[in-house]
DOLOMAR-304114 format. One line per 8 residues: for each residue z, x, y of N, C-alpha, C, O, CB. Coordinates in steps of 0.2 Angstrom, whole numbers, plus 5000, padded with zeros to 4 digits. Atoms other than C-alpha are relative to their C-alpha. Glycine has a CB too. Layout:
Z/X/Y/Z/X/Y/Z/X/Y/Z/X/Y/Z/X/Y | ...
//
This chain:
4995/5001/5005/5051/4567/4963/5004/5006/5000/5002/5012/5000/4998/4998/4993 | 4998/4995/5001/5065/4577/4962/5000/5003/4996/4997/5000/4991/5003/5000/5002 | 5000/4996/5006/5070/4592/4950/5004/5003/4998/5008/5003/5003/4996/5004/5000 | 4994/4995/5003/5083/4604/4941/4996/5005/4998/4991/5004/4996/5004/4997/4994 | 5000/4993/5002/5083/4621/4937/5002/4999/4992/5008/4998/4991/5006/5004/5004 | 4999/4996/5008/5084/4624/4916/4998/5003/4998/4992/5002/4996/5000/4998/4996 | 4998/4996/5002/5089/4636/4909/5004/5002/4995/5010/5002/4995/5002/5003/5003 | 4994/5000/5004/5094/4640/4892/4999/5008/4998/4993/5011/5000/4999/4994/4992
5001/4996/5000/5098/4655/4887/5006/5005/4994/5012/5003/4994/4999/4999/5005 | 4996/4996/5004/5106/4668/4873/5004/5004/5001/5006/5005/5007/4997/5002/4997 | 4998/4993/4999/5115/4684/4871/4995/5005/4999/4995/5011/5000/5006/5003/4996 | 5005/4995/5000/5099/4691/4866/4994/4999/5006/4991/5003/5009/4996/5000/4993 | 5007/5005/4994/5086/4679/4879/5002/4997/5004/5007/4994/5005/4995/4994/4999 | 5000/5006/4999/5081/4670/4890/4996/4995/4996/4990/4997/4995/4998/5001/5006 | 5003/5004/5003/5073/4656/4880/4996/4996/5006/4990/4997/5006/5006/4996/4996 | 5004/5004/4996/5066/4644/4893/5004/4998/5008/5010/4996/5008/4999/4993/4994
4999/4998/4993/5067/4643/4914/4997/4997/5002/4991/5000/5003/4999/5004/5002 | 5006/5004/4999/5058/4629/4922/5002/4994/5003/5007/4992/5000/4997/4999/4993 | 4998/5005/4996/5058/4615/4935/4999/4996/4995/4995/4996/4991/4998/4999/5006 | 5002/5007/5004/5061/4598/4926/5003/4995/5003/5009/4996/5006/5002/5001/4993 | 4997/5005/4998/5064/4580/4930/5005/4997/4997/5007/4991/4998/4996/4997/5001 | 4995/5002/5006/5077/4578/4916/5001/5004/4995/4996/5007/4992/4998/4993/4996 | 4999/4996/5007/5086/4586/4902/5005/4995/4996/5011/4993/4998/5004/5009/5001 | 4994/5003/5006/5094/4577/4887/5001/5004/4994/4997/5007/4991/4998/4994/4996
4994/4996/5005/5107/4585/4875/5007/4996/4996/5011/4991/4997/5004/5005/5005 | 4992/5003/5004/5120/4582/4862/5005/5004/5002/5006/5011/5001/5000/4999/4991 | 4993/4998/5001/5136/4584/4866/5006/5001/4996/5005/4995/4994/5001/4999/5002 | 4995/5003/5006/5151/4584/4854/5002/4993/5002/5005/4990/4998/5007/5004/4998 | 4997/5008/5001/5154/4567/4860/4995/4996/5001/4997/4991/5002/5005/4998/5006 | 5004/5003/5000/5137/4561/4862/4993/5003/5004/4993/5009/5007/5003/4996/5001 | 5006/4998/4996/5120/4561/4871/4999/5001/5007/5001/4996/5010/4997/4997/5000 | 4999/5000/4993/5118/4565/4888/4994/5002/5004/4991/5007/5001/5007/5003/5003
5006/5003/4996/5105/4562/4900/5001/5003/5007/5006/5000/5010/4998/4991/5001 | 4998/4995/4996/5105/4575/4914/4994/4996/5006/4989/4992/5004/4999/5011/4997 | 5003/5002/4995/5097/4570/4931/5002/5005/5005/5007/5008/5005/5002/4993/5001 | 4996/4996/4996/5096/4580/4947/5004/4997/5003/5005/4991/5003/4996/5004/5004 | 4992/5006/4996/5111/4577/4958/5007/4998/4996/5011/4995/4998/4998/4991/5000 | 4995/5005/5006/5122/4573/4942/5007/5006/5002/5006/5012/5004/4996/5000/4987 | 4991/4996/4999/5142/4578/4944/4999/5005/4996/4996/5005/4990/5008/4994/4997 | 4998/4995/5004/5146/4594/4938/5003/5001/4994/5008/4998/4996/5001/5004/5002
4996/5000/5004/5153/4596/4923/4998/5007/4992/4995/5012/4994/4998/4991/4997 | 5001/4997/5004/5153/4606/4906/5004/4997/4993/5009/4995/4990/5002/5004/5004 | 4996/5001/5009/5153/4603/4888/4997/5003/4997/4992/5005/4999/5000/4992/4995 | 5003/4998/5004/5150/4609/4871/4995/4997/4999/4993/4992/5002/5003/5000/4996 | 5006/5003/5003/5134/4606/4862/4999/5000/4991/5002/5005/4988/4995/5003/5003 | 4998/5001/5006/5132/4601/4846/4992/5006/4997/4989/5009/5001/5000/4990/4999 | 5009/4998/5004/5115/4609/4834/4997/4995/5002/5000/4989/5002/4999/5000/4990 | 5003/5009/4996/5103/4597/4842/4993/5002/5004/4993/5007/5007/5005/4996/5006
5005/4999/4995/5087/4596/4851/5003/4999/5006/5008/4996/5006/4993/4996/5000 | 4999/5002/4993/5087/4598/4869/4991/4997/5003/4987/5001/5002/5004/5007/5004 | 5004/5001/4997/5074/4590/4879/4997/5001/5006/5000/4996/5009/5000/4996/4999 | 5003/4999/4993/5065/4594/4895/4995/4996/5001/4990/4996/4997/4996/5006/5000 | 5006/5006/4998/5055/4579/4903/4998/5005/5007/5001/5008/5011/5004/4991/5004 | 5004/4996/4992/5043/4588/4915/4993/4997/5000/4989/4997/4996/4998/5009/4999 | 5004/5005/4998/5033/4576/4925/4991/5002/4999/4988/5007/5000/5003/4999/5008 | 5007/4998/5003/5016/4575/4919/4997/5003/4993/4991/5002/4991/5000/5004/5004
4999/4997/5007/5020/4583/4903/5002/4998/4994/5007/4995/4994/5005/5003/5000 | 4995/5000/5007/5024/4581/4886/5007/5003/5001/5009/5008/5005/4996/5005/4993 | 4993/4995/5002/5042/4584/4881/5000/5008/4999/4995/5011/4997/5004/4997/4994 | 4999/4992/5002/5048/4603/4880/5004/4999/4995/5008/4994/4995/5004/5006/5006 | 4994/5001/5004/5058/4604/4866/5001/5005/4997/4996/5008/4995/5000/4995/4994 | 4995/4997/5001/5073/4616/4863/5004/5001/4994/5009/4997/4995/5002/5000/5003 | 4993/4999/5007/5082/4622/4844/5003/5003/5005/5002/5007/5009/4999/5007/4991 | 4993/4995/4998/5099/4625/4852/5005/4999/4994/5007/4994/4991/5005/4996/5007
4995/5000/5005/5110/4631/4839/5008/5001/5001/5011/5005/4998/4997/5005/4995 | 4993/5002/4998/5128/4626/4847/4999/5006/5008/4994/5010/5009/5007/5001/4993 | 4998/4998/4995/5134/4633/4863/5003/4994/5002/5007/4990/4999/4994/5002/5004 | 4995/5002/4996/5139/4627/4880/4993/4997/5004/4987/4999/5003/5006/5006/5003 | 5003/5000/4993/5130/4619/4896/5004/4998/5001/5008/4996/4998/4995/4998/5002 | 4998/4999/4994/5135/4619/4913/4994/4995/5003/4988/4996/5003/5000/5007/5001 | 5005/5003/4996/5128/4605/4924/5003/5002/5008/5009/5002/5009/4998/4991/4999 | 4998/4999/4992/5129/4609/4944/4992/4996/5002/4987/4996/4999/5002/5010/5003
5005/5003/4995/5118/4599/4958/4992/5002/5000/4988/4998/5002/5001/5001/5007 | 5006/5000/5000/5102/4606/4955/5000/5004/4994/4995/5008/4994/4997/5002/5006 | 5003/4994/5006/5102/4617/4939/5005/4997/4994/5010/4993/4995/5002/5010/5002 | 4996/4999/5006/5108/4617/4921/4997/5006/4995/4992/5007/4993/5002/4994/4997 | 5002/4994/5004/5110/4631/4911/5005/4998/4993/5011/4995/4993/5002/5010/5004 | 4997/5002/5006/5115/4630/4893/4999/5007/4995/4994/5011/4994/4996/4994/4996 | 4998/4991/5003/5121/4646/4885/5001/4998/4993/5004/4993/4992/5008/5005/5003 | 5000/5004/5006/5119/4643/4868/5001/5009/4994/5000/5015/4996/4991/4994/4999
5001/4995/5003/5121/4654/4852/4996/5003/4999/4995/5009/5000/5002/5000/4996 | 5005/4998/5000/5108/4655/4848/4993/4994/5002/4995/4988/5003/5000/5004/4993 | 5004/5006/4996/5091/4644/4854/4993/5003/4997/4993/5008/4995/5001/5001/5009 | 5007/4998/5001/5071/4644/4850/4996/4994/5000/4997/4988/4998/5000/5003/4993 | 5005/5003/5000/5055/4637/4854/4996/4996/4995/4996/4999/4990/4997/5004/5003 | 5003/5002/5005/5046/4625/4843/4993/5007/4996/4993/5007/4990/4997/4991/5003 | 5004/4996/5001/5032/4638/4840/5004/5009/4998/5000/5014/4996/4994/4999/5007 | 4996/4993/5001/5045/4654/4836/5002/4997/4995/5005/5001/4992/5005/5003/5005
4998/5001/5009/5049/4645/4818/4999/5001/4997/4993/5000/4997/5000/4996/4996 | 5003/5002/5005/5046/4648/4803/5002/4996/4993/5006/4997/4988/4998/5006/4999 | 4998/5005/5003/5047/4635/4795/4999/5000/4991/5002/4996/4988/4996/4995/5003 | 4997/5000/5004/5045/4641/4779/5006/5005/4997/5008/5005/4991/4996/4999/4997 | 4992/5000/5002/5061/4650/4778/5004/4997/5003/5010/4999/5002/5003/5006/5000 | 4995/5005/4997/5069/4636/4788/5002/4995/4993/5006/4992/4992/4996/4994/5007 | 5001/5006/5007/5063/4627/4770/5007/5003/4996/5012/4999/4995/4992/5002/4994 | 4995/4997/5006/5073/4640/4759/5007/5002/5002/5011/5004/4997/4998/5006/4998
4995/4999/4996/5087/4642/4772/5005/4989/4999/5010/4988/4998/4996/5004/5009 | 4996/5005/5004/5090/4621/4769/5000/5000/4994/5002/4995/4991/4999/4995/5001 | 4999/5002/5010/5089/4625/4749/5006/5004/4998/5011/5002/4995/4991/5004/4995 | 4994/4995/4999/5101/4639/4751/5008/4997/5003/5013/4998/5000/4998/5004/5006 | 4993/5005/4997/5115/4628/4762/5001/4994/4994/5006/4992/4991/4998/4996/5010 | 4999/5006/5004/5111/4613/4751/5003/5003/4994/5007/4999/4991/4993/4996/4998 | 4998/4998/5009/5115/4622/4734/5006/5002/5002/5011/5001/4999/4996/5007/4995 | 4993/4998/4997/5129/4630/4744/5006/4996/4999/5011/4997/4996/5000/5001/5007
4996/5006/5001/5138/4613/4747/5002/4997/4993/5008/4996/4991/4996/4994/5003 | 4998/5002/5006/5135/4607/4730/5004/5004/4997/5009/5001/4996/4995/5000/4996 | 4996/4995/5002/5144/4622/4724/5007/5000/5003/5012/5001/5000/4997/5005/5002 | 4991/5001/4995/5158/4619/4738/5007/4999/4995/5013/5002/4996/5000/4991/5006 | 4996/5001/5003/5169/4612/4725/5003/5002/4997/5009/5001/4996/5001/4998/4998 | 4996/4995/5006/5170/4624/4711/5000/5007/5002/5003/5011/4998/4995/4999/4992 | 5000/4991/4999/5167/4641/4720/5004/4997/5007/5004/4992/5009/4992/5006/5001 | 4999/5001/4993/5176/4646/4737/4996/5003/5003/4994/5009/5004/5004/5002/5003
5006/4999/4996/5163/4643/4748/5002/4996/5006/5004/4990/5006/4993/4997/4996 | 5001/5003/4993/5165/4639/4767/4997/4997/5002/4993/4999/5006/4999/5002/5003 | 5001/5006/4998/5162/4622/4768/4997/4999/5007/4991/4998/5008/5004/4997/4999 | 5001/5001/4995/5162/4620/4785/4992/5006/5002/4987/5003/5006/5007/5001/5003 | 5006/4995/5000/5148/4637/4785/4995/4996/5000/4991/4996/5005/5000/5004/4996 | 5006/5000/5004/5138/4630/4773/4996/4992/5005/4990/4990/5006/5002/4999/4990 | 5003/5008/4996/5137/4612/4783/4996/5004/5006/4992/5000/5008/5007/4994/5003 | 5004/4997/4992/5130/4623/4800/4995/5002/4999/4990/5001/5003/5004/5006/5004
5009/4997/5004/5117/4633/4788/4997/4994/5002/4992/4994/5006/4999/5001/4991 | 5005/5007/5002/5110/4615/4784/5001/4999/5007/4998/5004/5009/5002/4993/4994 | 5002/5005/4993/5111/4607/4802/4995/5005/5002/4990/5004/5005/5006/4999/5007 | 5004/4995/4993/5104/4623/4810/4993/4999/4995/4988/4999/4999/5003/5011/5002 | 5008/5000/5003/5087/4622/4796/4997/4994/4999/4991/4994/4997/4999/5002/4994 | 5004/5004/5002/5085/4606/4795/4998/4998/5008/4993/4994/5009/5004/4994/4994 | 5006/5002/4995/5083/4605/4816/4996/5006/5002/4994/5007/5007/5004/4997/5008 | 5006/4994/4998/5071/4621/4815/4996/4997/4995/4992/5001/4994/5001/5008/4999
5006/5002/5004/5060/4608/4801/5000/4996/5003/4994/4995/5005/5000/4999/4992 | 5000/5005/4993/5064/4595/4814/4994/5002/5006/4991/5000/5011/5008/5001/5005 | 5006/4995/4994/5053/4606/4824/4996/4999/5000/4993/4997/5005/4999/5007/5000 | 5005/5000/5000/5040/4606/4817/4996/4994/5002/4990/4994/5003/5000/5002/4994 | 5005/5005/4996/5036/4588/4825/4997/5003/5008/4992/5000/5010/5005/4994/5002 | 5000/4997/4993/5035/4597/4841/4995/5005/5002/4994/5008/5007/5006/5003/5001 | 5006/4994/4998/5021/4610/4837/4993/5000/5001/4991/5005/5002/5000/5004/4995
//
């Protein structure tokens, strides 16, 4: 069977590097199901798991906390803001990090608070408690 190069990676890491037979990702316009061979292309990414199918394997599963990938013929790399392994969490200040954004929102109305912010806090903690399926 064939394979792809992925590669996600930060401005501080590399996160993860590794032959695989499939990567799925959200995009801002949806899900997308990488295969080797697939047309090049390039889109944002949403906050979102990314998946690694590696034959023989359990899923790999990737916190990407927005970015970009890049698919070309044998590789994709996904440059992300930031990114992290199910086992690099800690899940309990992922806890107090959605109790934090959540009171935030509530708040949205009567204080100025950067709605849009406070909505990215919450996605980004609640897929690093998402995680925790994964450990």
């Amino acid at each position: 069977m064939s394979t792809l190069l992925l590669e996600v990676v930060t401005p501080e890491r590399k996160v993860y590097g590794k032959e695989v037979s499939m990567v799925v990702a959200k995009g801002v316009d949806g899900e997308l199901g990488i295969l080797p061979n697939h047309i090049p292309l390039v889109t944002p990414l949403r906050i979102a798991a990314v998946r690694a199918k590696v034959e023989g394997e359990k899923d790999h599963v990737i916190a990407v906390h927005g970015g970009f990938m890049e698919v070309r013929k044998d590789k994709v790399i996904i440059l992300a803001e930031s990114a992290e392994l199910p086992e690099e969490i800690d899940f309990d200040r992922a806890a107090r990090a959605r109790e934090r954004a959540e009171e935030r929102l509530r708040r949205a109305r009567e204080e100025k608070i950067d709605y849009a912010r406070a909505q990215r806090a919450l996605a980004r903690a609640m897929l690093r408690l998402d995680m925790k399926n994964y450990t």
